[in-house]
N, C-alpha and C positions, 0 to 999 in steps of 0.2 A: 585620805580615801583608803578603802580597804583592799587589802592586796590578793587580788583574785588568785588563788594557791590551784594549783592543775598537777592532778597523781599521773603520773607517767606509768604507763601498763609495763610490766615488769614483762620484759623478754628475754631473762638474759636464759629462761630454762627453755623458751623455744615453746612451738605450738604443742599441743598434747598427741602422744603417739598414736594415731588410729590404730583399734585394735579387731582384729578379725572376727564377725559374725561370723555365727554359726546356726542356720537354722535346723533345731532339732527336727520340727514333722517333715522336712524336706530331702525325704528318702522317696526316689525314683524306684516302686515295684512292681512296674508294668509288665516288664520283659522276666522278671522273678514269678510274678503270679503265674501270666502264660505260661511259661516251662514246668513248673510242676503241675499247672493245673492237667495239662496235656501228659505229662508222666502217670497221672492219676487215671486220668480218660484212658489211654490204651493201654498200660501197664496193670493197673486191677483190674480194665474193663475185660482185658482178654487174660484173667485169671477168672473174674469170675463168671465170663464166657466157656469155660475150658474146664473147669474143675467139678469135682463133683459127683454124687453115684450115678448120672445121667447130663452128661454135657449138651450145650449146644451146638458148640464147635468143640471139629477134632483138630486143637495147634501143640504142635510141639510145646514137652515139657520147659524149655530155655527161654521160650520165646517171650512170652508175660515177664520174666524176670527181667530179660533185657531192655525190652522197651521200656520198664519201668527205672530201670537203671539209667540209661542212657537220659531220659527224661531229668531225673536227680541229680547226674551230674552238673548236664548244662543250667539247671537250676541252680545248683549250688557254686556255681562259677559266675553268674549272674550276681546271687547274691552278696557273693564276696565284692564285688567290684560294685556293686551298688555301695556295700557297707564301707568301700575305699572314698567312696566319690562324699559320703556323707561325714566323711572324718575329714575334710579337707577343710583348713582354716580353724579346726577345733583345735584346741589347745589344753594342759591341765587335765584337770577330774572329767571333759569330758571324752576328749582323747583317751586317758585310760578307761573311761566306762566301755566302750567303741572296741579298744582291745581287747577286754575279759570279756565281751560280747563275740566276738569273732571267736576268742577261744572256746568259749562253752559251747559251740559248736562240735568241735573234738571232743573238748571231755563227755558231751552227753552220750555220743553215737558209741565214745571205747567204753562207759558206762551201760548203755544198752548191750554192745556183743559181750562182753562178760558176766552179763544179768542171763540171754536165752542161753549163753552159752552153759555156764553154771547148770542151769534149769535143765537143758537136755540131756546131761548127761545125769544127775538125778532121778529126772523122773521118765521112767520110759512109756514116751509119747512120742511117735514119730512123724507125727503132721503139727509136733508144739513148736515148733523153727517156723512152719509155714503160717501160721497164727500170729508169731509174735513179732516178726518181723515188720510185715506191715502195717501191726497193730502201734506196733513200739515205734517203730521211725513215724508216725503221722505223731503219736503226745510228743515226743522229744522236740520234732518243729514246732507244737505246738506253744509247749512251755515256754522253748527259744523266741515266738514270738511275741508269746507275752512280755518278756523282760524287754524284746528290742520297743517293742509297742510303749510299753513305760516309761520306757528312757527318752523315746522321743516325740511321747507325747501324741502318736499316732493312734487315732481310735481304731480307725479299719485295722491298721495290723493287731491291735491287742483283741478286738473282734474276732478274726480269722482263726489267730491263734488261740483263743479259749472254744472256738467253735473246733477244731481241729483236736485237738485234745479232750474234750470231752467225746466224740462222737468215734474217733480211733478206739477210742478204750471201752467205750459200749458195744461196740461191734463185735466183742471176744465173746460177747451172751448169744453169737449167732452161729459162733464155726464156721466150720466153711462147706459151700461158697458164698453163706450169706455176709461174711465179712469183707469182700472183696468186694461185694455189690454196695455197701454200705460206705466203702472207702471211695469207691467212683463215683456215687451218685452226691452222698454228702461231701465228700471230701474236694473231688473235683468240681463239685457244682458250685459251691462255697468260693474255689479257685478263679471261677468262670465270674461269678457276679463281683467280686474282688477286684478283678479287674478293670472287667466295667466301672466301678466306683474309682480308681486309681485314676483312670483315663479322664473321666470325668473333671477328678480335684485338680488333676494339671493341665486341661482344656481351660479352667476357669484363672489361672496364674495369669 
């Protein structure tokens, strides 16, 4: 009779190590949108409420600055902790994509103050700060979210951010205060339906 032969699964390497998913479109921008979008709404809105050869309102010179600051930061402290929570479990090439993303952040913004900075003293323009400032921080997020949009495969963000950067840097064909109107309406309206679509994608998980 023939000798029934039986292969013995070989164990002696042990089961195979599970290894940590990562899923790249699943970056949480809920609380990122809101905040800027809102930095956007009162921070341009009451510039280009306020500015101008015949204003609407009469608000302190400080005041648009700060709401709009105050607005950016807690945005950008959102964003950072958003971009911590999406690095969790990545490992490799995409761990380091994840960090040179976090840093071009810094590089762009010391890129931009030493671009208007350069430029003002140059050329004497003394409303060319008040121009380029908001013109230049919207492409800069803008460009930053196309690359993060790339990397992780998110349409809405690489939308956002090509809709943000082209519409910042048209805005300079208006002056001011038509640029401020143009940064609130496009920019935070943009922010606003953004969000709505974020809510939406993770309603549906």
């Amino acid at each position: 009779m023939p000798l029934a032969t039986a292969v013995a699964p070989d164990t002696t390497t042990g089961p195979a190590p599970a290894r940590a998913t990562h899923s790249p479109g699943n970056v949480d921008n809920r609380a990122v949108y809101a905040a800027f979008g809102l930095a956007y709404l009162f921070g341009h809105g009451s510039a280009a409420l306020s500015r101008g050869s015949s204003p609407l309102l009469d608000l302190p010179g400080w005041l648009p600055m700060t709401l709009l600051g105050a607005g950016l930061a807690a945005g950008t402290v959102l964003a950072t902790l958003a971009a911590l929570r999406a690095q969790r479990g990545a490992t490799g090439p995409e761990a380091l994509s994840g960090q040179l993303l976090g840093a071009s952040w810094i590089a762009g913004f010391a890129a931009l103050f030493l671009a208007i900075t350069g430029l003002s003293s140059a050329v004497d323009m003394p409303d060319l700060q008040a121009m380029l400032w908001p013109t230049g921080s919207g492409f800069v997020v803008g460009m930053i979210y196309l690359a993060e949009g790339a990397l992780h495969r998110n349409l809405l963000h690489y939308g956002l951010g090509l809709w943000l950067a082209l519409t910042s840097t048209a805005a300079l064909f208006l002056g001011t205060p038509g640029l401020y109107w143009v940064l609130t309406v496009a920019g935070g309206g943009a922010y606003a339906v953004a969000t709505v679509l974020e809510l939406r994608r993770f309603a549906r998980r």
